[in-house]
DRENVOLO-95004 format. One record per residue (C-alpha): x negated, y negated, z. Coordinates in pm, whole numbers, plus 32768, in hexadecimal, padded with zeros to 4 digits. Example, Ala and Ser with C-alpha at 12.3 -4.5 7.8 and 13.67 -1.06 7.14 Angstrom:
7B3281C2830C;7AA9806A82CA;
//
This chain:
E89DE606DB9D;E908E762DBD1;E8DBE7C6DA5E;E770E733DA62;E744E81CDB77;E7B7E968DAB9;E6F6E8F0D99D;E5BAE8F0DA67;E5F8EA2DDB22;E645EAD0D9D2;E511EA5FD92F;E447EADCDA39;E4B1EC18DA2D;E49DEC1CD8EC;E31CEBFDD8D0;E2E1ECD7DA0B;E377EDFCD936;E2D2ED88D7D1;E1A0ED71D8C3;E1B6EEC6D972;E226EF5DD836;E104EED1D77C;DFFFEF31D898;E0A0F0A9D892;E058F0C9D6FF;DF17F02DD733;DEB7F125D81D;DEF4F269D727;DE63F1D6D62B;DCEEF1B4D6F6;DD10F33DD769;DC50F3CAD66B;DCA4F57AD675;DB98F5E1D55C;DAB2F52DD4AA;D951F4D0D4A2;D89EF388D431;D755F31CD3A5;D697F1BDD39B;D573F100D3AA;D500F08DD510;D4C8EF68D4A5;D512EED4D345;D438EDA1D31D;D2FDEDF3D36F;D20FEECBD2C8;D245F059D37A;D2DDF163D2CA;D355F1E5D452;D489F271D454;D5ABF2F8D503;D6A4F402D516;D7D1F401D609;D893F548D610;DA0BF556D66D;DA48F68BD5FA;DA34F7F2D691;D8DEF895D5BF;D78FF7EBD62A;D6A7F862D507;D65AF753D418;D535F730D2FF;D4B8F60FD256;D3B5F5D2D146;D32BF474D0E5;D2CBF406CF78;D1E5F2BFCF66;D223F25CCDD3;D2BDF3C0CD9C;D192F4A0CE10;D1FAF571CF3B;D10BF4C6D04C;D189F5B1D193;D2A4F6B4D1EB;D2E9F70CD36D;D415F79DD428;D4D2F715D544;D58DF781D670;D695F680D6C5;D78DF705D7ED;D90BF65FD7BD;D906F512D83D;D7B7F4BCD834;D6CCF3EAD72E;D54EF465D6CC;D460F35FD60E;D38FF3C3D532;D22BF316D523;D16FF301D3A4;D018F2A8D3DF;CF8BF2ABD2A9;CF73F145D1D1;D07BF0D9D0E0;CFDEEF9DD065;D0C4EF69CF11;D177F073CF16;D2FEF0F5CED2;D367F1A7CFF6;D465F2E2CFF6;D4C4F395D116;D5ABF4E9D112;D61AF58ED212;D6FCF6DDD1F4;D7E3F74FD2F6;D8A3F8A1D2D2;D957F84DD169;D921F6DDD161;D7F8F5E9D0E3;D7CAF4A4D14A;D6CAF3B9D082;D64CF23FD0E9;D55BF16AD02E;D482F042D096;D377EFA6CFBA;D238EEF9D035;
//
């Protein structure tokens, strides 16, 4: 009886460390330091909104979308660190290819989304 015991005590502290260690780990990797990300507010339906989340320390960011490669609109963006700005397209994309860019200090980021 006493080695079931030791058994069981071992094996719970076993997963309480493979648990904390795991929940420490998990925890780095979800603190993002610099980076910025772009998508689509919404991927099934038909708006070409989208939106740009900035982790990183400039806030200047441009964009430019092409609707079957002909530039449709450009505009700039101010996005402070740690905060998301949408971006509304009004204008009607009935059959279209969609391709977004947006350029932040040295690095482009494209998405695409056809109607």
């Amino acid at each position: 009886m006493s080695n079931q015991k030791i058994i069981l005590i071992s094996l719970a502290i076993f997963v309480l460390t493979s648990f904390s260690y795991l929940a420490i780990i998990e925890k780095k990797q979800h603190q993002i330091k610099d980076g910025w990300f772009l998508y689509f507010e919404n991927i099934n339906d038909s708006s070409a909104n989208f939106t740009i989340e900035n982790y990183s320390a400039k806030n200047d960011f441009s964009w430019e979308i092409f609707a079957d490669n002909n530039s449709l609109k450009k505009g700039d963006s101010q996005v402070l660190k740690g905060d998301k700005k949408s971006v509304t397209i009004d204008e009607p994309l009935e059959g279209q290819s969609l391709k977004i860019i947006v350029s932040h200090s040295k690095e482009t980021k494209e998405i695409y989304k056809n109607f």
